[in-house]
Each structure stands twice: as C-alpha cells, then as structure tokens.
C-alpha positions in Angstrom: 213.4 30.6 115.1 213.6 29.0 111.8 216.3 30.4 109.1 214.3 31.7 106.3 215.8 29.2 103.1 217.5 30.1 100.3 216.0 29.1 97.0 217.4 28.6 93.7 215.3 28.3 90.4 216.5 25.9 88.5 215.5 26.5 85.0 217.2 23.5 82.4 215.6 24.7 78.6 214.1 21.9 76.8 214.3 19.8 80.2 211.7 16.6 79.1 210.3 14.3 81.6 210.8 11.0 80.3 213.9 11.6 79.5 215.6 11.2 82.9 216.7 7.8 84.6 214.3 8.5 87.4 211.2 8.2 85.1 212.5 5.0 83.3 214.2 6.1 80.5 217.4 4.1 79.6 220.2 4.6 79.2 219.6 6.6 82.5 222.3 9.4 82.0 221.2 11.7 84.8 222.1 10.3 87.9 222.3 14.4 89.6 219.0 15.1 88.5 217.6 12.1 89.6 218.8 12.6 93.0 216.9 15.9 93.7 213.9 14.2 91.8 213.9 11.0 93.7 215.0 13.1 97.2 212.7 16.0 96.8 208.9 16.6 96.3 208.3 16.1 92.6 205.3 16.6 90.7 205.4 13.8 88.3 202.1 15.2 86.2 203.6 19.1 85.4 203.1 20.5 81.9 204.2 23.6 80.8 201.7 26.2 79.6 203.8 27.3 76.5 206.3 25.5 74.3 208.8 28.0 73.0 210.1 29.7 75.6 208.9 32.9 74.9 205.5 31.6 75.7 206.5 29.5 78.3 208.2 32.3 81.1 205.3 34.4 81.6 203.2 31.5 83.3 206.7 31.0 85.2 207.3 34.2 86.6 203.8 35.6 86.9 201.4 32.9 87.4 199.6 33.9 84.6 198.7 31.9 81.5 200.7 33.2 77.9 197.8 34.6 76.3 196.7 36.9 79.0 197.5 41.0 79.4 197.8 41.1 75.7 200.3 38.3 74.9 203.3 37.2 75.4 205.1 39.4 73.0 206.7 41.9 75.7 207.2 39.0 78.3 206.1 40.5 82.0 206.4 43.9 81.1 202.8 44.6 81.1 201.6 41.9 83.5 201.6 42.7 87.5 204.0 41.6 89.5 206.4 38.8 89.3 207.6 36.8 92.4 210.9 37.5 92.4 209.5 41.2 93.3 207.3 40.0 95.9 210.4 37.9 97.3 212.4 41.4 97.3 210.0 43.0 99.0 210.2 40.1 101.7 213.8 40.9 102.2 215.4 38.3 99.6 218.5 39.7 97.9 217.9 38.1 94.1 220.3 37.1 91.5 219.2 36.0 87.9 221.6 34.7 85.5 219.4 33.9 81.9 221.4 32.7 79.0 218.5 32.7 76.8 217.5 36.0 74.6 213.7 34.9 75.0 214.0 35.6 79.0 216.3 38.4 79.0 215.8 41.8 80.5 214.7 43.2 77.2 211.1 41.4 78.1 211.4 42.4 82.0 212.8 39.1 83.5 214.9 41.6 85.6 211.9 43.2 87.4 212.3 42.1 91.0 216.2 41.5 90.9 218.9 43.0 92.8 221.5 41.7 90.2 220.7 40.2 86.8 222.8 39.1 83.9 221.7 38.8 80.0 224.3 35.7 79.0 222.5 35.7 75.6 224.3 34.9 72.3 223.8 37.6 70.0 223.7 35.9 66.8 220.4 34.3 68.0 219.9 37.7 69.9 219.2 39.5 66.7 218.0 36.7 64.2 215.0 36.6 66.5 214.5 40.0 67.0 213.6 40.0 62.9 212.0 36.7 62.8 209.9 36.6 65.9 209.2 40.7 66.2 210.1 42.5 63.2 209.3 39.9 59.9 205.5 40.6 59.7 205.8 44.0 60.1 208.4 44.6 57.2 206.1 42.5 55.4 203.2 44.5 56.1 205.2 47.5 55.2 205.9 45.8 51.7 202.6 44.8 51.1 201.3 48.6 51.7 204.0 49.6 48.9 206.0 51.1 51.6 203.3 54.3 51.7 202.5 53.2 55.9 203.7 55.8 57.6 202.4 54.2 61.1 204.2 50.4 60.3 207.1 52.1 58.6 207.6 54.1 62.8 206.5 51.0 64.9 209.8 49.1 62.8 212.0 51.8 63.7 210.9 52.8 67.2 211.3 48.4 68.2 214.6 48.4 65.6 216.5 51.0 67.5 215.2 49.5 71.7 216.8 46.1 70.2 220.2 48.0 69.1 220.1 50.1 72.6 219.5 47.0 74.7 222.1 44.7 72.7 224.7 48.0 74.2 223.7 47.6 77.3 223.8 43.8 77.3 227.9 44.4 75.9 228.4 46.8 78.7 227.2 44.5 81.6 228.7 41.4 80.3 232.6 43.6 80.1 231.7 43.9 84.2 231.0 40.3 85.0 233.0 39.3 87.8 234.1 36.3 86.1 235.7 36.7 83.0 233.3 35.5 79.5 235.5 35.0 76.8 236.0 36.8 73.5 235.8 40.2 74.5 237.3 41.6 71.2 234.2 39.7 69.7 231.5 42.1 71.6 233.5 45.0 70.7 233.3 44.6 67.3 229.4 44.1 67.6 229.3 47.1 69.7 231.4 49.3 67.0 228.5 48.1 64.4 225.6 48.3 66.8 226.7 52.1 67.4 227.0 52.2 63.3 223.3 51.1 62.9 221.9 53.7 65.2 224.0 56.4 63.3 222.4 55.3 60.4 218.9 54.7 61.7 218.9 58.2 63.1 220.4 59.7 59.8 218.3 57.5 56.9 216.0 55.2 58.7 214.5 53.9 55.1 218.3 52.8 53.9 218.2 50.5 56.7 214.6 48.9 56.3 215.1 48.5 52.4 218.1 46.5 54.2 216.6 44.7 56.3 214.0 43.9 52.8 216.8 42.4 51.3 218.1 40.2 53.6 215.6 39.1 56.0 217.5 37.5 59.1 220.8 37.6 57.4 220.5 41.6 58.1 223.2 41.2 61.2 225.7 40.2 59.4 225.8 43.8 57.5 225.3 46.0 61.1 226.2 49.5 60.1 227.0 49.1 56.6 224.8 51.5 54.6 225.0 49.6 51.4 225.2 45.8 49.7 227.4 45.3 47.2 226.3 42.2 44.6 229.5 40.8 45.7 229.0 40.2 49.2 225.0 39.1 47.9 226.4 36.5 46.0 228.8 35.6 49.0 226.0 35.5 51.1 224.1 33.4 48.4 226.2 30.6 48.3 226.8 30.2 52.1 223.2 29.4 52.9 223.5 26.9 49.7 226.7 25.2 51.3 225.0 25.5 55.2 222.0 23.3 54.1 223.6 21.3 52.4 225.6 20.6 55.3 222.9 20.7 58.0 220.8 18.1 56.1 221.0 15.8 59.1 223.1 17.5 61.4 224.5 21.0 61.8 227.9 21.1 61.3 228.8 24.3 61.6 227.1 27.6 63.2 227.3 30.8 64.3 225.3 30.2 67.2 227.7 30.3 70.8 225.0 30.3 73.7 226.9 31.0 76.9 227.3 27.3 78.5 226.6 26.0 81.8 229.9 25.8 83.5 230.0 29.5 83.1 226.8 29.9 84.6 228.1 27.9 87.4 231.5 30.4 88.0 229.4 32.9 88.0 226.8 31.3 90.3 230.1 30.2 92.5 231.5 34.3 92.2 228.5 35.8 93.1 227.5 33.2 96.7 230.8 34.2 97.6 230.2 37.9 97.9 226.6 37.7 98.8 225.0 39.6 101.5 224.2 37.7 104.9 220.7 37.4 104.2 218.2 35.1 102.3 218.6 34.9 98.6 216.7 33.6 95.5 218.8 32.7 92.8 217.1 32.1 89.1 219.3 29.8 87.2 218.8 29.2 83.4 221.0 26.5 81.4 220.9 26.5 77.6 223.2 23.8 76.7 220.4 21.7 76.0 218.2 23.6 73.6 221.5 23.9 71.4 222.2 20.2 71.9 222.7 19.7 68.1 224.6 22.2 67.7 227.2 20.5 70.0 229.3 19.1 67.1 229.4 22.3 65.3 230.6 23.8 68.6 233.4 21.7 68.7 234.4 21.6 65.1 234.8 25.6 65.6 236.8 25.7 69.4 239.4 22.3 68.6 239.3 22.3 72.4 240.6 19.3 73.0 238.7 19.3 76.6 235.4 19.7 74.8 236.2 16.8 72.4 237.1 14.5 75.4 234.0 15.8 77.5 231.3 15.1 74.4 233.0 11.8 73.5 232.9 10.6 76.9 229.3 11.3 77.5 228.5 9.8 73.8 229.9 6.3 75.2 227.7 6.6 78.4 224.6 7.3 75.8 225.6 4.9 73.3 226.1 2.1 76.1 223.0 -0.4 76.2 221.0 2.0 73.2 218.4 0.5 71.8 218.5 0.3 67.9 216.4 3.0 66.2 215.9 4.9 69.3 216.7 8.0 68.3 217.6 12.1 69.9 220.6 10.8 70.3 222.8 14.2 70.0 219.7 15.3 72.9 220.7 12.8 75.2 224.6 13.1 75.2 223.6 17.7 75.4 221.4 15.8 78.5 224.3 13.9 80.2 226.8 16.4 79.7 223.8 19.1 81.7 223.4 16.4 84.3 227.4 16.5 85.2 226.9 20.7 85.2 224.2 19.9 87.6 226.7 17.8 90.1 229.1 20.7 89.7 225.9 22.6 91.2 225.2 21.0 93.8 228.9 20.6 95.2 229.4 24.0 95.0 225.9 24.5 97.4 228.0 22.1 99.7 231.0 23.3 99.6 229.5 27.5 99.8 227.7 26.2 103.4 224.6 27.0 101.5 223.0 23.4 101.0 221.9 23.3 104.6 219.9 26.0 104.5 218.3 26.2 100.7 215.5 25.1 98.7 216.5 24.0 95.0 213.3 24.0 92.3 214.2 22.4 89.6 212.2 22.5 86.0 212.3 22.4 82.4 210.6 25.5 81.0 209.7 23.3 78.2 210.2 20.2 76.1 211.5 19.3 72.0 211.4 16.7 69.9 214.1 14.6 70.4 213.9 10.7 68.9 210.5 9.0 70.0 207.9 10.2 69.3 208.6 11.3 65.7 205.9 13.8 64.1 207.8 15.7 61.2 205.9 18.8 61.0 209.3 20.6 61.4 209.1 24.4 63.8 205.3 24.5 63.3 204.1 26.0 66.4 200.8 25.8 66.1 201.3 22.4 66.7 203.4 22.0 69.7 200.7 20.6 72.6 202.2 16.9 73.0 203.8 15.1 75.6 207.4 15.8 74.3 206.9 19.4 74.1 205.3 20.3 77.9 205.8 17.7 79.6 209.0 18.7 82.4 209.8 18.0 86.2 208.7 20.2 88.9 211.0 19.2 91.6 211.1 20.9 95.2 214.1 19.5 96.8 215.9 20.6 100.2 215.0 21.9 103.9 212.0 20.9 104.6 211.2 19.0 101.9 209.8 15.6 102.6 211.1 13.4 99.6 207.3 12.2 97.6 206.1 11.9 94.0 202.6 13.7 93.9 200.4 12.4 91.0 198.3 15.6 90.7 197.7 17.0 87.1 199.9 20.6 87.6 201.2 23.2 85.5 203.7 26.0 85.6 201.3 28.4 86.9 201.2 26.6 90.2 205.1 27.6 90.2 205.6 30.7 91.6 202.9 30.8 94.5 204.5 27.3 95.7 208.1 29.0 95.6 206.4 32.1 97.6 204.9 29.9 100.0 208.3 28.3 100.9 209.7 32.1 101.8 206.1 32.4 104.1 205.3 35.3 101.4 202.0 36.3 100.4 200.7 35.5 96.9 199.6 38.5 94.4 195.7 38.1 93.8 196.9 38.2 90.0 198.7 35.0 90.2 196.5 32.2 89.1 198.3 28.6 90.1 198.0 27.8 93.6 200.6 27.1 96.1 200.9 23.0 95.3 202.6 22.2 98.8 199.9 24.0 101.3 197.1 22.9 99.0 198.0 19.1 99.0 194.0 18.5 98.5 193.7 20.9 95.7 193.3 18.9 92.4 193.4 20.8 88.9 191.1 19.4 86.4 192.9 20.5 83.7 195.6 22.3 82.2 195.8 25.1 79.9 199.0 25.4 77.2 198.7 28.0 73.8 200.6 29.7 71.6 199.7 32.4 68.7 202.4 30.6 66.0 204.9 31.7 64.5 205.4 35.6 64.8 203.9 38.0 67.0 201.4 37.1 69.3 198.4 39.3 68.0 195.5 38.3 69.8 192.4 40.0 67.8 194.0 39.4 64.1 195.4 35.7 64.4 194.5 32.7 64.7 195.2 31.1 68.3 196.6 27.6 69.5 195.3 25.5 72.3 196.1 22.5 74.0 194.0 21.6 77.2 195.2 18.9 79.1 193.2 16.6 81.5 194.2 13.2 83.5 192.0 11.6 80.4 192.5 13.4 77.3 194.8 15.9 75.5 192.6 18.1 73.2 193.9 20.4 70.5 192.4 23.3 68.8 192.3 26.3 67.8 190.3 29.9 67.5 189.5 32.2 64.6 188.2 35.7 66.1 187.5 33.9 69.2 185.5 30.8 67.8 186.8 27.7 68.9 187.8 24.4 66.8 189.0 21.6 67.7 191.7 19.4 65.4 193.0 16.6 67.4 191.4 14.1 70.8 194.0 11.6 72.0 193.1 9.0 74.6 195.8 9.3 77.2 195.1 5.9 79.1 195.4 3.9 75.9 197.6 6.0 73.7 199.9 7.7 76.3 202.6 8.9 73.6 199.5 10.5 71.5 199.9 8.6 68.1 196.4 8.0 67.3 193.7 10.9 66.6 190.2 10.7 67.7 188.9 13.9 66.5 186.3 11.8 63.8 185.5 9.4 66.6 185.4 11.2 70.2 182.2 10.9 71.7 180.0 13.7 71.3 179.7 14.6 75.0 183.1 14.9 75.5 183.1 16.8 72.2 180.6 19.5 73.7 182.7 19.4 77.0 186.0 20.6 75.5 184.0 23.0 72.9 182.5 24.9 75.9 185.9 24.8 78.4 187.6 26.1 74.9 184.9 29.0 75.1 185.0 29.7 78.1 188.8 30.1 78.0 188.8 32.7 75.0 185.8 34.5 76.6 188.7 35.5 79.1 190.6 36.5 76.4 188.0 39.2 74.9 
C-alpha cells in the first residue's frame, strides 16, 4: 500500500513569475526554485485572484474567489471550510507558520490546524489594523460630528479584538520552541496593549479622539491617555526627516517581519517532534515583500552576517545586469529567498522526509519591481497586470511527473489539486478544480478583484476587476453592480500590457466582456 505523502505549502509573498531563472529572466538568481519548477509539474499560466494579500488567501485556502461570502475583510472566517480542515479530517496532523499579519489567525488562517504560529511584526500588525480596518470608520465617525452612536461601538468592539489578539499573538510567540529574538521588546508591547484595554474599558472616547489625532501613528502612544504638544511636535518632524529619507529608498524603519531562516528553525524544530503520521505543513516567507526595506534592516542590526549575506547576493544580481533594468533591491530580497529555499529543501533530506512529500510552491501574489514601470504608486484599484498576479504554481515530489502545463489557471484551482494529492474529497463550495485529475479541463478565463483601498464593502463601493483570458486582459470596474470597463490589452502582441485598447477594442469583444463582467457581479447580489 502506498504511504499517504506529506505536503508542504509553500507560500513566497510577492513571488513573480518572470522573475525566476527558469522562465528566462537574467541574471537567473534562483537556481532552488528553479529546480522544483523545472523537476515538478508547474503551471506556467497561474494568476492570482487578488493582489494584496488580504485579497489574495481566501481564493488560496478556500477555493473561493475574494469577493464572495461578503468580502474579504474577515479572511475565511465566514466562508465554509478550508482544506487544511478537510485534510485534518483525513488524518493529516497540520502545522502553519504565517509571518504575515494579513494571513494570521486573527482572519481564521488557523481553522483546520493542529499547530499554528502568528510570526507577524507588530508595527505593521497595527498600522494596518487603522489603515485597512479602522480609518473609514473614524472618518465616518468624524464626518457624523461624533453624534454615531452605532460607528462610534463597531470602532471600539474591532479596536479592543485587535488589542486581545495582539496578547495572544505575545503569549504564543514566548512558547515557540525555538527561540525569536527580542523578547524584552514584546513585553513592553504587551505592558502597553494591557494599558489600551484599561483605557478603552474606562474612557473609550479618550482613545478614539487619539486615534483622531494621529491616524496610524496611534501605536506609538499605546496606553498613554494623553499627547503632550511636545511629543506632537516630535512626532512632526520624524515623518518630515523619514520622507525625506525614503525619497528613493527607505533607509530606516520600524518594520522587522520575522525572516525566513527563522521560519526554517522552526520548520526544522517542529518535523523533529512530529507525530508518525501524514502532515501538511503551510509555509509563508516574507522576506520578499519587505525587500526594500533590506538596507534599513541592516543599518538598524550592524550584523555583520547580514551585511556579508546582502552584499554577496548584490554581486550575484549586479553580475551581467542590464543597464536600466531596474527592481534591483527585489532581486537581491529574491536571491537571498532562493538560498532560504536550499536551506529548505536540505533540511526535507536530511529529516527523511523528502522521499515521501509533496512540496507546492507559489507566490500568493506579485509587485512592481523594475520592468514594467506604471507610477500610480499603492493604488489598488489598479493592480490586474502581469507583475501583480502573475506567480508559479509548482507541484513537485512523489509522484510528480516533471511537465510545464500551458493551461490558463488560477489560485482557486489550488486547494482541490492539493486535496486530490491526499485522495481527499473536495467541499462542493470550493470552486477551482483539481488541475492534476482534470488534465483535459481548460479554464477560459480567470477572475482577479479587489474593493481598493479600505474595507471591502460590497453594496456601498465601487469594485475592481480584472478578467484574464489566453487573449486579452480586461479591466473594469462596478458602481452598485453596473459594470465598466477602463482598460483592453492585447496579450499576443503586447504581452507586458503597455498599450490600451479600451477606445479601439472591437465591439464584439466589447459586449463579450460587458456580459461575463455582469454575469460575475450578478453572483455577487
């Protein structure tokens, strides 16, 4: 009887396609990656069906697109079950290790897990908590003269779940069985969290007329009941001197995502101690998202290790450069992933484990980074190109036969593919298909969408859509479920999507997308 596999996730954040050796791109600084490309079945025609990654896990995990069960503003929480669940129920003992905020446990990336870890930096932890769920709210709040009684409770009630989860994210990370460093660090944030609540529960309008004042900025005053003009001015000034100085490249930050070697000794920690039977493993490195933030990493560690390691992998990117080419901060945060991922793989060899387990490995989105340029800065509204969903889809290990498939695939195809490697059934919610069984099935198109920046508030914003087909990529978007479309690119003859044909697209093919777009937000209503 055959061993049911192992299989490991492998989740690399702002992972882009044609920037690995194996698709062309040169320098080729990934020679790891492009060994379980090149060795495994890899679907050279996968797009994600969200660029940030808020948008882009549900599709992941569920099988379902972003803008269904209400949005992706609570992650899974409200959507049926994920796969790691159904693998649990199969008998799978599941480990998750995320080191991003957006895929945390806070938005039920834990559901189906027999051990998961929240390796999120809690500077970004809580700048997104205002900025992505609490900024349009306050605002609302403001703009009703402060009289809504309703807007003023829905701030508190998500204020106080964000303070109680960043405790229990502290507490977990003090029991990791490998050491994370700066512990003194979390205590202090946990001494200020515990302030805030005292003061939520005691004057809950001191600390929104707080969080009034100073938008984002509001963590750095956690359990202080007052601002003094002093530490306004302070704070004044240091925004003035930080964009100054990250004009062109951030030099310093108080972002510290956990890295991927970590993620690796903990990986290494946990195989050793593991049960005896199958497990999934989901993966998540974040090195790369924070890729220019590498020199400002440095600059505040003088580790003399990490000056060696980034200087060494800026030669192998500078070596045969083009001139003018550009992202090149990405592709040395690229190379230096790649070696984390050789550190991987020996440690699969080394654990007995490599025999017997099936790596996936994606990008849950992509980022600008050199060619193309676009300039239209975080605007997501307009994040449906090639550089932004574009990412492998690799399958690699037992049973794999080594194959680039051409098909036109998505993330939604994802999870019932990793099911049926582990012979488990697929949820009649999920609504990919499982890509290896089904090597005749052919997707016409492709579905990506966002609701912009902010919440995701499907009956009062205007919605984002890119749809995707093996001819055209065709952007629009929806105003109380009307569809427009802005942009038509030509994907035979302008591949890199420079050239708009929106005033020129024939008007058949107009019609075509106009209906497909209605007949995607009919779903929605």
């Amino acid at each position: 009887m055959t061993p049911t596999p192992n299989i490991i996730l492998l989740i690399i954040d702002t992972l882009r396609f044609d920037k690995l050796g194996s698709s062309g791109y040169q320098p080729a600084v990934t020679p790891n990656i492009d060994s379980l490309v090149n060795g495994g079945c890899s679907f050279v025609n996968n797009h994600s069906n969200g660029c940030v990654t808020s948008v882009a896990f549900p599709s992941i995990f569920t099988s379902t697109m972003p803008f269904d069960y209400g949005g992706y503003d609570d992650g899974i929480i409200d959507r049926p079950k994920s796969f790691p669940e159904v693998l649990q129920t199969a008998g799978y003992e599941n480990y998750g290790l995320m080191t991003g905020h957006p895929c945390s446990s806070h938005f039920g990336y834990d559901r189906g897990f027999d051990r998961f870890y929240d390796l999120i930096d809690f500077y970004q932890w809580f700048r997104a908590a205002y900025v992505t769920y609490l900024a349009e709210l306050i605002e609302q709040y403001v703009d009703n003269d402060k009289q809504s009684t309703k807007i003023f409770e829905t701030i508190v009630e998500k204020y106080r779940r964000v303070l109680l989860d960043t405790l229990k994210y502290i507490d977990k990370l003090q029991d990791l069985p490998v050491r994370l460093p700066k512990p003194e660090k979390r205590n202090r944030i946990r001494t200020k969290v515990n302030a805030e609540l005292r003061l939520i529960e005691k004057t809950p309008s001191l600390v929104i007329d707080k969080m009034i004042l100073l938008a984002e900025d509001y963590q750095n005053y956690l359990g202080v009941p007052e601002v003094s003009k002093t530490q306004l001015m302070y704070r004044k000034w240091k925004k003035r001197i930080a964009l100054k100085l990250h004009k062109r490249v951030f030099i310093l930050s108080e972002r510290r995502a956990v890295g991927a070697s970590f993620v690796n000794a903990l990986f290494t920690s946990l195989m050793a101690n593991r049960k005896s039977k199958p497990c999934f493993v989901a993966l998540h490195y974040f090195d790369l998202h924070e890729a220019k933030l590498q020199i400002s990493k440095i600059l505040c560690s003088l580790n003399l290790i990490e000056i060696f390691k980034f200087l060494t992998a800026a030669f192998a990117c500078w070596k045969g450069r083009k001139v003018g080419q550009g992202g090149l901060l990405y592709d040395i945060a690229l190379r230096r992933i790649d070696d984390e991922v050789g550190k991987f793989l020996k440690i699969l060899k080394d654990s007995g484990m490599a025999e017997n387990t099936v790596i996936v490995l994606t990008g849950d989105h992509g980022t600008e980074a050199g060619f193309p340029i676009r300039n239209f800065g975080s605007n997501l509204s307009r994040l449906f190109y090639k550089e932004h969903l574009h990412v492998p889809l690799t399958f690699y290990g037992k049973g794999i036969e080594p194959t680039k498939d051409l098909r036109l695939v998505s993330h939604i195809d994802l999870a019932p593919t990793i099911l049926g490697l582990a012979d488990c059934p697929v949820p009649e919610s999920f609504c990919g298909v499982d890509l290896i069984k089904n090597q005749r099935h052919v997707n016409m198109e492709v579905w990506s969408e966002n609701a912009g920046k902010g919440r995701c508030l499907l009956d009062s914003k205007r919605l984002f859509f890119g749809r995707r087909t093996k001819k055209w990529n065709v952007i629009g978007y929806s105003d109380k479920f009307e569809p427009s479309l802005t942009e038509f690119y030509d994907l035979k003859h302008d591949p890199y999507e420079q050239n708009n044909l929106i005033e020129n697209v024939p008007e058949d093919v107009y019609d075509e997308n106009i209906k497909a777009f209605k007949n995607r937000l009919l779903k929605l209503r």
